[in-house]
C-alpha positions as CSV (number, residue, x, y, z in Angstrom):
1,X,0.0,0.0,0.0
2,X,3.1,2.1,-0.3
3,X,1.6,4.1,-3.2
4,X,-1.4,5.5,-1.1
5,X,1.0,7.3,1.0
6,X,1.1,10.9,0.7
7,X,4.2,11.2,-1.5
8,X,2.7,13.9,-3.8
9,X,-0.4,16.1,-3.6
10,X,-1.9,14.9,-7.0
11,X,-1.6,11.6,-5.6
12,X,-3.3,12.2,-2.5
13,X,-5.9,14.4,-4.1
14,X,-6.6,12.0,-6.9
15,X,-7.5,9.2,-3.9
16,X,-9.1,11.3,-1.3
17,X,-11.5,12.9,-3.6
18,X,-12.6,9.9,-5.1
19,X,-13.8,8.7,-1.8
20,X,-15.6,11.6,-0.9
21,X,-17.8,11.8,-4.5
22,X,-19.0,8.5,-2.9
23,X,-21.0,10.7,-0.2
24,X,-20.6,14.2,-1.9
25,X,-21.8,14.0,-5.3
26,X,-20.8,17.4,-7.4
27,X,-23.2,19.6,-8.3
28,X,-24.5,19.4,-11.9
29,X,-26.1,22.6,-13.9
30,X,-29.1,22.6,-12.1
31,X,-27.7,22.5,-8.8
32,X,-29.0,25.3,-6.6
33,X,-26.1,26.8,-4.9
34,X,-26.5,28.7,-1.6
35,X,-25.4,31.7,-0.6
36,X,-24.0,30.5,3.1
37,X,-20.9,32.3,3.8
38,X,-17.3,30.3,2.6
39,X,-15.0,29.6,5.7
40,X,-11.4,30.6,5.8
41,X,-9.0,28.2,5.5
42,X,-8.0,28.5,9.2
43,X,-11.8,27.7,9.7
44,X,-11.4,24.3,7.2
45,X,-8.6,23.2,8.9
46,X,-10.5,23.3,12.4
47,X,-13.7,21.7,10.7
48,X,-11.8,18.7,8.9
49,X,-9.8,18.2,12.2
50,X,-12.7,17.7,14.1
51,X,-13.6,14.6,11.9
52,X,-11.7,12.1,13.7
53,X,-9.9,12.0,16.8
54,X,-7.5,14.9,17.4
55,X,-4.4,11.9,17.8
56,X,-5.2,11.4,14.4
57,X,-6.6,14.7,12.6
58,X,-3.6,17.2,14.3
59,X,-1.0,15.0,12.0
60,X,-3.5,14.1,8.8
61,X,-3.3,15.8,5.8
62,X,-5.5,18.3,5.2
63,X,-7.1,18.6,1.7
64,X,-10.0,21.3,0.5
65,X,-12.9,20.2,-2.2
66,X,-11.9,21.0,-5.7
67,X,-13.9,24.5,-6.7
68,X,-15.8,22.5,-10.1
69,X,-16.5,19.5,-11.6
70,X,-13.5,17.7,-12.6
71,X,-11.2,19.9,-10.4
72,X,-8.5,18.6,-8.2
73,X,-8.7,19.2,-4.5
74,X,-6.4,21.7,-2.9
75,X,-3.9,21.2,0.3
76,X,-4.4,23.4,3.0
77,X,-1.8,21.5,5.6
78,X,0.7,18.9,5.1
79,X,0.5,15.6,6.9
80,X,3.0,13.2,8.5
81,X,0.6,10.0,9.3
82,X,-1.1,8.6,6.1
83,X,-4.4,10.2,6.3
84,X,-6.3,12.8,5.0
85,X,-9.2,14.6,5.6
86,X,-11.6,16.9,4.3
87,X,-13.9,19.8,5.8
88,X,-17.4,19.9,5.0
89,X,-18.7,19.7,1.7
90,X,-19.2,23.2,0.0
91,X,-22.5,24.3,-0.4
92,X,-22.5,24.3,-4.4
93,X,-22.4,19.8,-3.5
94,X,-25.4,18.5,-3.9
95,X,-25.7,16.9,-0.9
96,X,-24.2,19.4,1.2
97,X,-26.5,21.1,3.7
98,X,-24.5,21.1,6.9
99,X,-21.6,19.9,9.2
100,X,-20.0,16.3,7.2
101,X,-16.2,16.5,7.3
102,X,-14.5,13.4,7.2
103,X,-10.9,11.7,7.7
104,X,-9.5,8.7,5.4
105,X,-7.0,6.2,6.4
106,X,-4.5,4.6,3.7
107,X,-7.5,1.4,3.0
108,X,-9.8,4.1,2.4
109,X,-8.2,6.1,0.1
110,X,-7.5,2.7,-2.1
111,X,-11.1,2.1,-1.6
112,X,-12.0,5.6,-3.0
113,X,-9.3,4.9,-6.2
114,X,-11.1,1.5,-6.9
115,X,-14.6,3.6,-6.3
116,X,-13.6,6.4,-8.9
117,X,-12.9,3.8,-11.6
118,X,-15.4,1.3,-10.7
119,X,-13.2,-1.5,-9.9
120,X,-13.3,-3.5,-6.9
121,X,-10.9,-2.5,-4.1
122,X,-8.0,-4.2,-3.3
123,X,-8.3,-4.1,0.8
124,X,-5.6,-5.6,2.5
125,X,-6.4,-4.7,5.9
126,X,-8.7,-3.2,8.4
127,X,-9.6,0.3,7.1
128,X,-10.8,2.9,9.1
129,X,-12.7,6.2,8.0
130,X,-14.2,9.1,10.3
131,X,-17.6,11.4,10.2
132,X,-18.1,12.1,13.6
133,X,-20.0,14.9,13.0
134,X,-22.2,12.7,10.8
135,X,-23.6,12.7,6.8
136,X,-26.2,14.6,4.8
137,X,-27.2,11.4,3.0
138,X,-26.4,8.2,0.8
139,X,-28.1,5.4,-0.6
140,X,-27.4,1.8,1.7
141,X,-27.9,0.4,-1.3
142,X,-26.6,1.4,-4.7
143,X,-22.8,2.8,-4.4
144,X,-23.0,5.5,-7.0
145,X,-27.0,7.0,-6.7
146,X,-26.7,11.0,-6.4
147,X,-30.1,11.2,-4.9
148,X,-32.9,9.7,-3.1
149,X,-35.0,7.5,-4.8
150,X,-38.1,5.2,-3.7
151,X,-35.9,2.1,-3.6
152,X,-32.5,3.4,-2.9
153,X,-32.9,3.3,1.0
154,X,-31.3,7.0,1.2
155,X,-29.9,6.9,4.6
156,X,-28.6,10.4,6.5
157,X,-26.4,8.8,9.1
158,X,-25.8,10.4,12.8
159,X,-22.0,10.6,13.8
160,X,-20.1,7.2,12.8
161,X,-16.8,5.8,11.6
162,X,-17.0,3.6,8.9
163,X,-14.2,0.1,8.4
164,X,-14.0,-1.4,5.8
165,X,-12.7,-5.6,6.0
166,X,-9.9,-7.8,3.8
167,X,-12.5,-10.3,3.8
168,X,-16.2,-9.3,3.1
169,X,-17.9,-12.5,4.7
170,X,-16.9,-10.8,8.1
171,X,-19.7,-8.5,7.0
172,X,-22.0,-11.0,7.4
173,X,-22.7,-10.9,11.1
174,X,-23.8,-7.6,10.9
175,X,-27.7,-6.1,9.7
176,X,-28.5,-4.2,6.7
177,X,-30.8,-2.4,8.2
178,X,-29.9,1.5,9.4
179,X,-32.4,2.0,11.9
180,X,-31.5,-0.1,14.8
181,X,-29.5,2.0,16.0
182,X,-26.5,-0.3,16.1
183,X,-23.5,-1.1,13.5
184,X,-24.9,-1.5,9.7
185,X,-23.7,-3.2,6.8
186,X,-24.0,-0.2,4.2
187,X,-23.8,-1.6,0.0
188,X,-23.7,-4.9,0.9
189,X,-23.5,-7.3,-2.3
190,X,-21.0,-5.0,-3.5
191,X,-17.7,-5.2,-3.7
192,X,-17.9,-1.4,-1.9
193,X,-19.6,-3.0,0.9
194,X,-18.5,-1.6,4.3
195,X,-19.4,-1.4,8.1
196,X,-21.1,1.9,9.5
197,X,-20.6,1.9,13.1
198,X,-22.5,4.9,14.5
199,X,-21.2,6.8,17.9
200,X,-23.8,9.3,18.8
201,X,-25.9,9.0,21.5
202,X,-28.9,8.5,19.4
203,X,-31.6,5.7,18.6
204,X,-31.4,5.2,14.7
205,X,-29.9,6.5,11.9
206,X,-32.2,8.5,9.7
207,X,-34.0,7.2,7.0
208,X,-34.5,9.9,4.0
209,X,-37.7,9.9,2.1
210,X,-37.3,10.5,-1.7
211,X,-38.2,13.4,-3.1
């Protein structure tokens, strides 16, 4: 996995925006954008650092959302432990509508490389991802929907971290479905499938109606 290490920024931007389109589609024409103010890069430090853990987001790499469609994300801090992470989606994302940063281990950022290019992943290990401010919404069921559907079981998740396993049957002990309030298995019978372990003090995860 000696490639996924942050040895240059179009390498770490290629792999850690890839994961994020997974949860953050870009906007297309139509997009609405707000007009909520833009933090200041001091300001997107703070809020991608508060993704994870501060022994792990006070030495990640810290990496801003490309401005357009097709862009390449931007550094904003170097980092000296393998992971990266991102402040909250801007508001011209169509799924943005709050507080979502996140934090990417080594795994992860694979994952999101194999996600980009629709292959499957090549996970050699435990991976471990961060939202612990939560998402805005995905499906728990289709890997690459945009939007909520009738059938895609569009899910907006409370605070979690998200691990992804070497061997998928180890998936298997855990429920598909979001709202018992416990660990989830989200895009199972996918090679994208992962565990969503939630760690806020609340019941369920949401459950998003289409619109």
């Amino acid at each position: 996995m000696a490639r996924y290490i942050v040895l240059t920024f179009a390498a770490v931007a290629s792999l850690a925006s890839s994961a994020l389109y997974a949860q953050h589609p870009m906007p297309s024409s139509t997009t609405p954008k707000s007009a909520a103010p833009k933090m200041t890069t001091a300001q997107k430090i703070a809020n991608a650092m508060s993704a994870a853990p501060a022994v792990i987001s006070k030495k990640a790499t810290i990496m801003d959302w490309p401005e357009k469609e097709g862009g390449q994300p931007k550094q904003l801090r170097a980092g000296t432990n393998g992971w990266v992470c991102f402040p909250s989606a801007p508001s011209e994302f169509a799924s943005a509508s709050g507080d979502d940063p996140m934090c990417l281990d080594k795994q992860w950022q694979g994952w999101g490389d194999a996600w980009m290019s629709k292959t499957p992943p090549k996970v050699d290990g435990t991976g471990i991802a961060y939202m612990l401010k939560g998402d805005k919404g995905a499906s728990n069921t289709d890997p690459f929907a945009t939007g909520p559907t009738a059938t895609n079981n569009w899910v907006v998740s409370p605070p979690h971290i998200m691990v992804l396993y070497a061997d998928l049957k180890m998936l298997d002990a855990f429920p598909t479905d979001p709202s018992t309030g416990g660990p989830w298995v989200m895009w199972k019978g996918t090679p994208y499938a992962h565990l969503m372990v939630p760690v806020a003090t609340v019941k369920a995860a949401k459950m998003g109606a289409a619109k």
